[in-house]
N, C-alpha and C positions, 0 to 999 in steps of 0.2 A: 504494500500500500504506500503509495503516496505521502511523505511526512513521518512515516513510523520509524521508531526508533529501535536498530537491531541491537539481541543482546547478545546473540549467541556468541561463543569465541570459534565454535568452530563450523562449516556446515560439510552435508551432505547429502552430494548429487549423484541419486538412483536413477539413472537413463530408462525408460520404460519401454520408449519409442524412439524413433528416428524424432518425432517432434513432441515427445513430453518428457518433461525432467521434474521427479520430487525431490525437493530438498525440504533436508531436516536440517534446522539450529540448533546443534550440542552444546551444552555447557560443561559439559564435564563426562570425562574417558574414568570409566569405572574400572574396566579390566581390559585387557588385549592379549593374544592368545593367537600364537600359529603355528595349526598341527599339517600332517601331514596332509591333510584333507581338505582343510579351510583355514581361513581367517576370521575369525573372532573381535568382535569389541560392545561393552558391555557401556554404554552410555546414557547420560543424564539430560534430556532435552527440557526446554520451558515448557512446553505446551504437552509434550506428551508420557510426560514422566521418565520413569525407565525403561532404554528401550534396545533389543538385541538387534546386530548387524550383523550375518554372514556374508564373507564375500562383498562387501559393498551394497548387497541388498539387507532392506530391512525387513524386517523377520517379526516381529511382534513387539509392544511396547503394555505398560500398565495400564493405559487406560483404553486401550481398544481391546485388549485379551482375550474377553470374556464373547468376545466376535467371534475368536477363534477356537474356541473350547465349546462352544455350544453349538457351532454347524460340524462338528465333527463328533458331537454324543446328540445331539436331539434327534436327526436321521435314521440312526439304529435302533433309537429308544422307540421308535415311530414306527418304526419298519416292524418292529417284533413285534405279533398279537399277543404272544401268549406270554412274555416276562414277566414272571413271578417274582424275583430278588435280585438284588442289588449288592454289588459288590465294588468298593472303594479301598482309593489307599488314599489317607492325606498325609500330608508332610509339614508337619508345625516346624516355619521358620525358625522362632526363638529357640525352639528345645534342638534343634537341626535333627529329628529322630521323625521315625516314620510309624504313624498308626494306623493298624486294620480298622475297616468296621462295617461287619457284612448287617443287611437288614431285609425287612421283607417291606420298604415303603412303597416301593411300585404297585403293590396289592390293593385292590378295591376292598 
């Protein structure tokens, strides 16, 4: 826009198309990491919180996530007539340990 003032320090330009380019405004390089497979970088944007980069593409961030977590479990959950139970793992950040916790909430 016109008149706005940028805060990023750094950005980055994900070429889509021959004529589209998204760029993201980073503030701040969380981690960086290059294996034998990809390039890695774990970054802090203003606008979209935390957000993962492989290879120069972006990959998911904290506040769109849950975009990508729910078109990839609502479809199956939708698709199966007859799912009786439920089966999760969560992973509580703070304790950095992993909890089971099967249930039968899909049941009418």
């Amino acid at each position: 826009m016109s008149g706005s003032e940028l805060k990023a320090d750094l950005w980055i330009n994900e070429y889509i198309t021959p004529w589209d380019i998204y760029t993201h405004g980073v503030t701040k390089i969380l981690a960086h990491c290059q294996t034998q497979y990809q390039e890695m970088y774990i970054v802090e944007t203003g606008a979209f919180g935390k957000g993962l980069v492989l290879d120069g593409k972006w990959q998911s961030c904290t506040v769109d996530e849950f975009i990508y977590h729910e078109s990839l479990v609502h479809p199956p959950l939708i698709a199966h007539q007859t799912l009786k139970e439920s089966l999760c793992w969560v992973v509580a950040k703070e304790q950095r340990s992993a909890k089971y916790c099967a249930g039968k909430a899909l049941r009418k």
